[in-house]
C-alpha positions as CSV (number, residue, x, y, z in Angstrom):
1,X,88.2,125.3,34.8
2,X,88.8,122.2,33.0
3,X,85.8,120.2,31.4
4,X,84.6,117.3,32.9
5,X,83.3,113.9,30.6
6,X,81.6,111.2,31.3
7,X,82.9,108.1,28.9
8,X,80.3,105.6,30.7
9,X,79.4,103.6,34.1
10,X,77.1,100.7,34.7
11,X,74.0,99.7,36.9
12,X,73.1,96.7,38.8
13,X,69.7,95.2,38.2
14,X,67.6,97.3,40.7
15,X,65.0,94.4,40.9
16,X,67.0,92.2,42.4
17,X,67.0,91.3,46.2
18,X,70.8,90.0,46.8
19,X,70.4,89.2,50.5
20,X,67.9,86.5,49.0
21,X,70.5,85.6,46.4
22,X,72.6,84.8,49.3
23,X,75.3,87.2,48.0
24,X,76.6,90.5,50.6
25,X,78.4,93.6,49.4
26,X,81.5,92.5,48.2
27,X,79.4,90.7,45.5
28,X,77.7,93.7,44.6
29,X,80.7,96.0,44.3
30,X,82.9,93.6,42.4
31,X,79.8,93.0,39.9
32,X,79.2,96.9,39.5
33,X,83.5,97.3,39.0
34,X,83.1,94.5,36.5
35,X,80.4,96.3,34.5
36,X,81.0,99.9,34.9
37,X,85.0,99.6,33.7
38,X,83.1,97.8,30.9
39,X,80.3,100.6,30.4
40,X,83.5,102.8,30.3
41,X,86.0,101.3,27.8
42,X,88.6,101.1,30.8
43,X,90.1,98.2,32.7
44,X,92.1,97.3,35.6
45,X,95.5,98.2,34.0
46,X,94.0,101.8,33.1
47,X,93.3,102.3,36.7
48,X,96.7,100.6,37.8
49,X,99.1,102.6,35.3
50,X,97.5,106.2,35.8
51,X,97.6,105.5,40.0
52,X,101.4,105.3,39.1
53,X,101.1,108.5,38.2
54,X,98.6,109.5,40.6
55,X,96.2,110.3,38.1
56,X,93.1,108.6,39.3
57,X,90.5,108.2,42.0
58,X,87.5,106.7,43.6
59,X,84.4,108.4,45.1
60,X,82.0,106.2,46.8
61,X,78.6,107.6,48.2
62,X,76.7,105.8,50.5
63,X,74.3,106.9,53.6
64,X,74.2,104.3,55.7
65,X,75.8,101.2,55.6
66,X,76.9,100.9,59.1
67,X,73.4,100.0,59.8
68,X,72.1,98.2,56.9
69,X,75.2,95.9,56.4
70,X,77.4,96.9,59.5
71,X,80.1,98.0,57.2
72,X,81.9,101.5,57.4
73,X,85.2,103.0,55.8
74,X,83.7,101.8,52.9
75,X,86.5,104.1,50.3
76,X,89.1,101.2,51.3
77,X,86.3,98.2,50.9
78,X,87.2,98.9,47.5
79,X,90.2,97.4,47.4
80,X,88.8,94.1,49.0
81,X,86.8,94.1,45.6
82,X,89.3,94.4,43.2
83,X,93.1,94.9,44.0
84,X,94.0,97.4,41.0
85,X,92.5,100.0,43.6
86,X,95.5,99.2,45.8
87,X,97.3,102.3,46.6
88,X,94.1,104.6,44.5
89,X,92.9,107.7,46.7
90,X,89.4,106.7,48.0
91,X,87.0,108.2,50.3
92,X,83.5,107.8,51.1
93,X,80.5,110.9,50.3
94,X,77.6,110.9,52.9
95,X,74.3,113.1,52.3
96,X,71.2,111.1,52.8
97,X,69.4,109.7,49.6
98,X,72.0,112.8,48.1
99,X,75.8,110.8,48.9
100,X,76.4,109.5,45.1
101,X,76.0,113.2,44.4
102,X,78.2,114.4,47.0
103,X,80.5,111.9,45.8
104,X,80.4,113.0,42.0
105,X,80.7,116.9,43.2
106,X,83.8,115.7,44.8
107,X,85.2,113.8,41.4
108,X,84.1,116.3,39.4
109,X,85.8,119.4,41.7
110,X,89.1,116.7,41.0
111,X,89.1,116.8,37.6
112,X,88.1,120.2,37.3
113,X,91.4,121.5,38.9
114,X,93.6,119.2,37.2
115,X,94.3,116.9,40.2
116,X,93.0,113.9,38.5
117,X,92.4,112.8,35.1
118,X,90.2,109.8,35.8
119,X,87.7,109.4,38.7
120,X,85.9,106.5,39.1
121,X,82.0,107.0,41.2
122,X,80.9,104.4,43.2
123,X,77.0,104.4,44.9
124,X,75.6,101.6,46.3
125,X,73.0,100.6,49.5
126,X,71.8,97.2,50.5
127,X,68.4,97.8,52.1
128,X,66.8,94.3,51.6
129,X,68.6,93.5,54.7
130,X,65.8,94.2,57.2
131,X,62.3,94.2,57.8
132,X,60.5,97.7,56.3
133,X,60.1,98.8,59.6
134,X,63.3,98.7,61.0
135,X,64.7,100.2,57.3
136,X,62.5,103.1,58.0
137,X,64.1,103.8,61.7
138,X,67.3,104.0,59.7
139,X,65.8,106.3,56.8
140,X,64.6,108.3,59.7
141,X,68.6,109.3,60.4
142,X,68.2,111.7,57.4
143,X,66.1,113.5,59.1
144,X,67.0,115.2,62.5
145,X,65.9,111.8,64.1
146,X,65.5,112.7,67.7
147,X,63.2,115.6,66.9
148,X,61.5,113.9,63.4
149,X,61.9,110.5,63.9
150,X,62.7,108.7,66.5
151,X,60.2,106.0,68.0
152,X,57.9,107.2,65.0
153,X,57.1,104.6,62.5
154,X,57.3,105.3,58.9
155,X,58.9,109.2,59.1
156,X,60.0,109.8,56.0
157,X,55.9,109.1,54.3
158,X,54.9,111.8,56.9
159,X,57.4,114.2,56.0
160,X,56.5,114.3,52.6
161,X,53.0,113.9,53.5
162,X,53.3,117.5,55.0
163,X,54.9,118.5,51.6
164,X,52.1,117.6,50.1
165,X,49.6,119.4,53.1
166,X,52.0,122.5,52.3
167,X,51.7,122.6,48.5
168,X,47.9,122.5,48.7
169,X,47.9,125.7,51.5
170,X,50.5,127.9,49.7
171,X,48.7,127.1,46.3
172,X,44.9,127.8,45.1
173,X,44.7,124.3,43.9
174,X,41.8,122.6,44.3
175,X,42.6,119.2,46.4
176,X,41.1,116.2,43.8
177,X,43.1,118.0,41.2
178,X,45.8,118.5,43.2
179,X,45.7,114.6,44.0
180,X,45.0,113.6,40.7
181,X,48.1,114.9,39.5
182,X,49.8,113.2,42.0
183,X,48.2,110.2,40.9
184,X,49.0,110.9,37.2
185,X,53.1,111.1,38.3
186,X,52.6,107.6,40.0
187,X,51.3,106.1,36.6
188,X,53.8,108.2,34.5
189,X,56.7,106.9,36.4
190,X,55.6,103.2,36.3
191,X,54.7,103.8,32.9
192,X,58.3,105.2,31.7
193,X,60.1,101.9,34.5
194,X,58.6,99.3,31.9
195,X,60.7,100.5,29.2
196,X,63.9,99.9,31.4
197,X,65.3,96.7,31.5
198,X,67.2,97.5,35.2
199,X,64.2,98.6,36.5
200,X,62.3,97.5,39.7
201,X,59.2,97.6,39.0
202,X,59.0,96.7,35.0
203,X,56.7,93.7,35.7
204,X,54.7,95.8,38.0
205,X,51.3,97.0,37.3
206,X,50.2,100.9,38.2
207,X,47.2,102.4,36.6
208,X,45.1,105.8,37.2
209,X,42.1,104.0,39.0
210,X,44.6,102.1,41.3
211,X,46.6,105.2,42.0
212,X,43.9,107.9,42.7
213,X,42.0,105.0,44.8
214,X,44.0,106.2,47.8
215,X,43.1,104.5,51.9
216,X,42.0,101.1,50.0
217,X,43.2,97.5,51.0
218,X,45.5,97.8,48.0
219,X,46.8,101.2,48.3
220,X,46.9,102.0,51.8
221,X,48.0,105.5,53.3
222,X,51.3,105.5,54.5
223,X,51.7,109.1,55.4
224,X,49.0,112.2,55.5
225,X,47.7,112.3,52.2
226,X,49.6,110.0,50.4
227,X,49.5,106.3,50.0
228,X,51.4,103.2,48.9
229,X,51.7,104.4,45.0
230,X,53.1,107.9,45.8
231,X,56.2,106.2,47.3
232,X,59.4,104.7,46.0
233,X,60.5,101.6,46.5
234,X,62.8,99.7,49.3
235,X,66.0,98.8,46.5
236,X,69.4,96.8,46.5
237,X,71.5,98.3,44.2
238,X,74.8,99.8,42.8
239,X,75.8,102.6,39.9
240,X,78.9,103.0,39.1
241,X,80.2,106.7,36.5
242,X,83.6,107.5,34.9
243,X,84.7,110.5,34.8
244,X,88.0,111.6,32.4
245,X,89.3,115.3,31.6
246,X,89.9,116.4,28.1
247,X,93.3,115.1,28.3
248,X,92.6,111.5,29.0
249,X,89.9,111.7,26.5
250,X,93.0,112.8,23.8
251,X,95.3,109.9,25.1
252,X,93.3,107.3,24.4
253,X,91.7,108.8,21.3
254,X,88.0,109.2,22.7
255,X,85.5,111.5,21.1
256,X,82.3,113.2,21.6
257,X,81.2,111.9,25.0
258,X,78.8,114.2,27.5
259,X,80.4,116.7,29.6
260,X,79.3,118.1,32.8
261,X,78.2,122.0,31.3
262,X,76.0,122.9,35.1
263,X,75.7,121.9,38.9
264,X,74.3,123.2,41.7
265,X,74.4,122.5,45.6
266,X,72.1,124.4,48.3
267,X,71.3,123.2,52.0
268,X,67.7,123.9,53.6
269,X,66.9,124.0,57.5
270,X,67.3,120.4,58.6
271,X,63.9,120.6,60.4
272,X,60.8,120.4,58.3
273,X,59.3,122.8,60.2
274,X,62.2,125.5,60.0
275,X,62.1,124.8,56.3
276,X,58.7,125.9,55.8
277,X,58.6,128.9,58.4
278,X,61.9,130.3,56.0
279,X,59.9,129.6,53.0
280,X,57.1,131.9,53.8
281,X,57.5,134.4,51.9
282,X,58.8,132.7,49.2
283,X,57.4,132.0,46.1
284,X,58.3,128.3,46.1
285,X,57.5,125.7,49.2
286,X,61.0,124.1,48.7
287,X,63.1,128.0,47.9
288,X,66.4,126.2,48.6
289,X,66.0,123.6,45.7
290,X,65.2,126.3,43.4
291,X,68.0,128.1,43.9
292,X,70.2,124.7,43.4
293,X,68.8,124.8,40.0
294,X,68.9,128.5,39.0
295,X,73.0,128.0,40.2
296,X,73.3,125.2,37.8
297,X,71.1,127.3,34.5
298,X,74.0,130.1,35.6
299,X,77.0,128.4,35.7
300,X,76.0,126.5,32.1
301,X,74.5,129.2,30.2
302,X,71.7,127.5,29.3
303,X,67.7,127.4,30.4
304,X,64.9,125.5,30.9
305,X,64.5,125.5,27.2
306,X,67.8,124.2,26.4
307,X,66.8,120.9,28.7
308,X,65.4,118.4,26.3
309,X,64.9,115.7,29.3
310,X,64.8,115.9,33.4
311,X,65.6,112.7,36.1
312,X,64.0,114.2,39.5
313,X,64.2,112.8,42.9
314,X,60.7,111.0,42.9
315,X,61.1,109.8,47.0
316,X,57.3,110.7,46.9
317,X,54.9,111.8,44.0
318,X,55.2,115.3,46.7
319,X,58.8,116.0,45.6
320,X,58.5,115.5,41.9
321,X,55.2,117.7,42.0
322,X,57.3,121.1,43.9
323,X,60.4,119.8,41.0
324,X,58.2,120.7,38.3
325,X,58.3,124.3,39.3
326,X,61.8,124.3,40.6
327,X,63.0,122.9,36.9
328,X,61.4,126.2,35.9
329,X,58.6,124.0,33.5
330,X,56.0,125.5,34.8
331,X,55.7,128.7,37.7
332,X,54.9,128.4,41.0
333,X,51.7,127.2,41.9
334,X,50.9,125.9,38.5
335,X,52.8,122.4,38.5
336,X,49.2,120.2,37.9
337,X,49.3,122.0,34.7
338,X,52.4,120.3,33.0
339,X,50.8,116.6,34.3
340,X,47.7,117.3,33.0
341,X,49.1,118.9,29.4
342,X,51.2,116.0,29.1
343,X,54.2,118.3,29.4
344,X,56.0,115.5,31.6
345,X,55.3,112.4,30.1
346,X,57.7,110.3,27.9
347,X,56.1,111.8,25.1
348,X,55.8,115.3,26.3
349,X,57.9,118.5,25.6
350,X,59.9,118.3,29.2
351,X,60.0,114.6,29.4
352,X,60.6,113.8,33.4
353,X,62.0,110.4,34.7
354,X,62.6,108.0,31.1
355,X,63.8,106.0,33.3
356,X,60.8,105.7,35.6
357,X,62.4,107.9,38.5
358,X,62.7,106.6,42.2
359,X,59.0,105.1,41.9
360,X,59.6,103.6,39.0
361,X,63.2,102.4,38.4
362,X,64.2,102.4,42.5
363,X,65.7,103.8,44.9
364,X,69.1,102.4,46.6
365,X,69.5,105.7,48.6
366,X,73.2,105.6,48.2
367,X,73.3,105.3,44.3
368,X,70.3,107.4,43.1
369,X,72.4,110.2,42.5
370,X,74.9,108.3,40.6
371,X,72.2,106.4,39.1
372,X,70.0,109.8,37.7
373,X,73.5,111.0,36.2
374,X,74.0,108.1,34.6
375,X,70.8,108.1,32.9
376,X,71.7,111.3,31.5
377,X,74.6,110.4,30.4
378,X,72.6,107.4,28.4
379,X,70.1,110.0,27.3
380,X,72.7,112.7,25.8
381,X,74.7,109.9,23.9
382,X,71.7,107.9,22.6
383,X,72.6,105.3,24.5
384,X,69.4,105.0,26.4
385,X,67.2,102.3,24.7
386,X,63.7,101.7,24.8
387,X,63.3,104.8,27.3
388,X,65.5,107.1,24.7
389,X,64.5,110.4,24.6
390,X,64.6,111.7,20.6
391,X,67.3,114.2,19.8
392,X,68.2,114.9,23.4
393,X,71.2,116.6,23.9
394,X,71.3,118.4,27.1
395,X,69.6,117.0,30.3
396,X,68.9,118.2,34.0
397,X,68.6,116.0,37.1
398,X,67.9,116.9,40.9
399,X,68.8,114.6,43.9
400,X,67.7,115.1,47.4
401,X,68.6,114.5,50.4
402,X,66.4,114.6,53.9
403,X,63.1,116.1,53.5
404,X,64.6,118.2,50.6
405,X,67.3,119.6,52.5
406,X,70.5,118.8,50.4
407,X,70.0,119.8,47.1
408,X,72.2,118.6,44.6
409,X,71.3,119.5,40.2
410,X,73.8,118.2,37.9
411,X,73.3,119.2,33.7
412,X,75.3,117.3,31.4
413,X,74.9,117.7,28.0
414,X,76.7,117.0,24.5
């Protein structure tokens, strides 16, 4: 098959609130085209003369904007934000907090097969729109919401309140240390956000004592075991990634940009319950994940030593924890031992979330995906800044969707 690049994208400023700015989506996506053809070295014409030839298209992931901005079909809402998509193919990729992903397997499947030489990744969610409460009822629809979540406040921080119950059963861990380590990836994450200027939280402040201080007026529990720090935030935001083949890359004289060398795509029982009862015998709480990333070490080549740098899907200090294991950094069972070691950490040999993750950097469900590959792609080129990981030149990133039921790992490397 045909390699895939990546010769840029862009990312919206995930601190922002844009219902408070008094601006709605078509702001958002014609700010993120604006950038992202500009993170990319393309422009309108580009996309205009190769859809003569029908040489490009879009991919937009999104989970659910028919609730959060009463908007669906949103593949044409493209063109309402800029008219060079007149005519382009365009579709929209749902899979939970896992669309933008869905969305880039698609592009990427495109370019692979030579029926596109250009595809252009759009994710984006609104979620300022409505109160927290009422957010969460709609989070709740990436679960099976009649059975998980409906009339139940909050779902999603008891879900992966139970993945936290169910990493302390299957595992001899004793529970402060356990905890601690969750603790530790809270700080870790907030740490690594204030390095990046598009960031969330940047200005916020997260230390260990406020962290592991868990059922207190300032860090209330939210779900089982884990409180307010352990979650990621409620984010506005959009990503948008460019993808070429090798010959667009030759047409317009491009060189050495990041290519797509992995990927992997598994789906879990919908029900959290089914998921564990299958995963009893299994060496890892979350099997299905693991395999996702054992599919993407196969179809590169490469392994865990070959990663230099790792964006997870931090929806909970839970998920990161059973990642650390599912990356293959440390076996099953023994994740606390890469937070404690400083394995993780920015400065660490397996540096996880640079970018400071979902907790850290936000979490617009519909562009994490898009959002963790684009980091990657900064990482690989050296284009990552103040959170630049030295000498990296091949990284790995996980996105999931539910509680962990879509899978999605990407590795792109130079």
């Amino acid at each position: 098959m045909s390699k895939v690049y990546i010769i840029g994208g862009a990312q919206t400023d995930f601190e922002r609130n844009w219902t408070k700015e008094g601006k709605n989506v078509m702001a958002l996506l014609k700010e993120i085209i604006a950038d992202g053809f500009k993170g990319a070295g393309i422009n309108e014409e580009t996309v205009t003369s190769l859809n003569e030839e029908n040489r490009v298209a879009c991919f937009v992931g999104n989970f659910i904007a028919e609730k959060y901005i009463e908007q669906g079909h949103l593949g044409a809402l493209l063109t309402e934000a800029n008219s060079c998509f007149n005519g382009v193919p365009s579709a929209r990729y749902e899979a939970a907090c896992a669309s933008s992903s869905a969305a880039l397997d698609a592009a990427i499947t495109k370019i692979q097969n030579d029926d596109y030489d250009l595809a252009i990744v759009v994710g984006f969610e609104l979620m300022k729109t409505v109160d927290s409460k009422t957010g969460s009822d709609f989070l709740g629809m990436a679960a099976y919401y009649e059975a998980e979540a409906k009339e139940i406040a909050f779902p999603f921080p008891r879900l992966f309140g139970r993945l936290a119950d169910e990493l302390l059963s299957k595992y001899d861990v004793d529970e402060k240390r356990f905890m601690d380590a969750l603790a530790s990836i809270a700080v870790i994450n907030y740490e690594n956000a204030k390095r990046n200027p598009l960031s969330q939280t940047r200005k916020w402040f997260m230390n260990f004592q406020q962290a592991s201080a868990r059922a207190t007026d300032t860090n209330p529990l939210v779900g089982g075991r884990l409180a307010a720090s352990d979650c990621s935030q409620i984010t506005d935001g959009a990503v948008m990634v460019v993808l070429a083949s090798e010959k667009f890359l030759k047409e317009n004289n491009i060189e050495d940009k990041p290519f797509v060398k992995g990927y992997g795509h598994r789906v879990a029982p919908m029900l959290f319950d089914k998921k564990i009862a299958e995963a009893k015998n299994s060496d890892y709480v979350l099997p299905w994940t693991r395999q996702a990333v054992l599919d993407a070490y196969h179809r590169s080549g490469l392994t865990v030593d070959d990663i230099d740098v790792f964006e997870t899907h931090d929806c909970f200090t839970s998920s990161e924890y059973a990642a650390i294991s599912a990356f293959g950094i440390t076996a099953a069972g023994d994740e606390y031992k890469a937070v404690e070691d400083g394995t993780i950490s920015f400065t660490g040999s397996k540096p996880v979330n640079p970018s400071g993750g979902l907790i850290g950097c936000g979490h617009p469900v519909g562009a994490s995906g898009a959002r963790m590959f684009l980091d990657l792609y900064k990482q690989v080129s050296g284009t990552a800044g103040d959170y630049q990981i030295k000498d990296a030149r091949n990284g790995m990133m996980l996105n999931i969707g539910g509680s962990a039921t879509t899978s999605y790992v990407f590795i792109v490397g130079r």
